[in-house]
C-alpha positions as CSV (number, residue, x, y, z in Angstrom):
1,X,4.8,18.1,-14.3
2,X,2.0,16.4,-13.7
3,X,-0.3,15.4,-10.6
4,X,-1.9,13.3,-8.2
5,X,-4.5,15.0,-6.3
6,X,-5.7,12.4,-3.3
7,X,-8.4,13.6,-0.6
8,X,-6.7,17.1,-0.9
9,X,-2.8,15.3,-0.9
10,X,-1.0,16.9,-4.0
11,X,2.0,14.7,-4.9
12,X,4.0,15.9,-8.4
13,X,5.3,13.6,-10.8
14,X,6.3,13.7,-14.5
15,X,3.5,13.6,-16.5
16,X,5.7,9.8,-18.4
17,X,5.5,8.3,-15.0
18,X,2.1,9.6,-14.0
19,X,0.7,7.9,-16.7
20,X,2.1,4.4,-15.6
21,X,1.0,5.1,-12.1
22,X,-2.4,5.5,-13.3
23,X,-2.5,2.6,-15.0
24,X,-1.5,0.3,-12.3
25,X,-4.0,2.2,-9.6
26,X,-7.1,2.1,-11.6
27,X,-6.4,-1.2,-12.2
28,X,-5.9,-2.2,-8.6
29,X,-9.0,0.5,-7.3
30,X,-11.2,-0.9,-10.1
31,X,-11.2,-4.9,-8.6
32,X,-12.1,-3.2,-4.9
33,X,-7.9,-3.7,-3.9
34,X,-6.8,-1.3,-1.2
35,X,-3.2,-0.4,-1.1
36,X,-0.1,1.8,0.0
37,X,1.4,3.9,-2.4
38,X,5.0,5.5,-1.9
39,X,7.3,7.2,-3.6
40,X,10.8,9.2,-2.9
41,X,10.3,12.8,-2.2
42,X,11.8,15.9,-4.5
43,X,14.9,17.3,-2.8
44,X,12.9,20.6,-2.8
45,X,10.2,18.6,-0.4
46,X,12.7,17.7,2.3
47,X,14.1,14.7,0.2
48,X,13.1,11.1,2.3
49,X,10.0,9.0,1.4
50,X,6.3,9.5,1.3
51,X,3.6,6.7,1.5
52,X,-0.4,7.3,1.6
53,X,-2.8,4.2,1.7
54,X,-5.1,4.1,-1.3
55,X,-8.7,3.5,-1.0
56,X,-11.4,3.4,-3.9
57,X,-14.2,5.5,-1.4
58,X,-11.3,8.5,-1.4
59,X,-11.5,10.6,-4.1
60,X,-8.6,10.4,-6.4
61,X,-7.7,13.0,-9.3
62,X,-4.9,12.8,-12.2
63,X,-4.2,16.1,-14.2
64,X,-1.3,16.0,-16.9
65,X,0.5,19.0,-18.1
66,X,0.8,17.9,-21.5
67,X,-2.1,17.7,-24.1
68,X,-0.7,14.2,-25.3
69,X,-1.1,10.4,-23.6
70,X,2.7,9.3,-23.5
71,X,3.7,5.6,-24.9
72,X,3.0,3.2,-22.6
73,X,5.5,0.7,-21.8
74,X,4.2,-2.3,-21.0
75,X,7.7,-3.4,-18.7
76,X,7.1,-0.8,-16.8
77,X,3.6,-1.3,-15.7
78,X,4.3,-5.2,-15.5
79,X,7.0,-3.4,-12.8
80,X,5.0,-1.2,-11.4
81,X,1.8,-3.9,-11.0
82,X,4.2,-6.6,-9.3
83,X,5.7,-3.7,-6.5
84,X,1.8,-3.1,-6.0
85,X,0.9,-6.8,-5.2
86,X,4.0,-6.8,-3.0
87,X,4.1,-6.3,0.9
88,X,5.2,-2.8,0.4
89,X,2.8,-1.5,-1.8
90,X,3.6,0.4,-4.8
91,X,6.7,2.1,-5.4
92,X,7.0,5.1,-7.6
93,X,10.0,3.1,-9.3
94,X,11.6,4.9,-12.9
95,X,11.9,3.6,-15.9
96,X,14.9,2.9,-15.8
97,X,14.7,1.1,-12.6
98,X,12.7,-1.8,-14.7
99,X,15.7,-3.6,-15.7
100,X,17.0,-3.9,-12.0
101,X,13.8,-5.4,-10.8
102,X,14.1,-8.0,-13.7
């Protein structure tokens, strides 16, 4: 299990899925976009959702458990990038969740 560390908020995810997040954040952070992020919470967490608003001034910290950068794939960023430039903000969606957002 990976992390997201964000002005001291720790939020776990898989290290697969961390790495898409990233992608889509940096992306959004980098051209000055501000944004909410949510995601569902572990059942071990209370279960429900969680949502923080991202802001490029706040610092924001990735750190993977593994010692290898898993395969991208590109569907699920493309997912990922259109939940983000949605009214909602980005959703920590799965994988397999791409198909259903077609």
């Amino acid at each position: 299990m990976g992390s997201l560390t964000y002005d001291k908020f720790t939020i776990e995810f898989d290290d697969r899925m961390l790495a898409h997040l990233q992608i889509v954040i940096v992306q959004k952070l980098r051209r000055g976009e501000s944004f909410v992020f949510s995601w569902r919470n572990a059942p071990e967490a209370g279960d429900g959702r969680s949502a923080i608003w991202l802001h490029e001034a706040i610092p924001l910290y990735f750190r993977f458990s593994g010692s290898r950068s898993p395969e991208i794939n590109v569907q699920w960023v493309a997912a990922l990038t259109r939940t983000a430039n949605g009214s909602q903000g980005l959703l920590a969606i799965g994988e397999s969740d791409v198909r259903t957002l077609g």
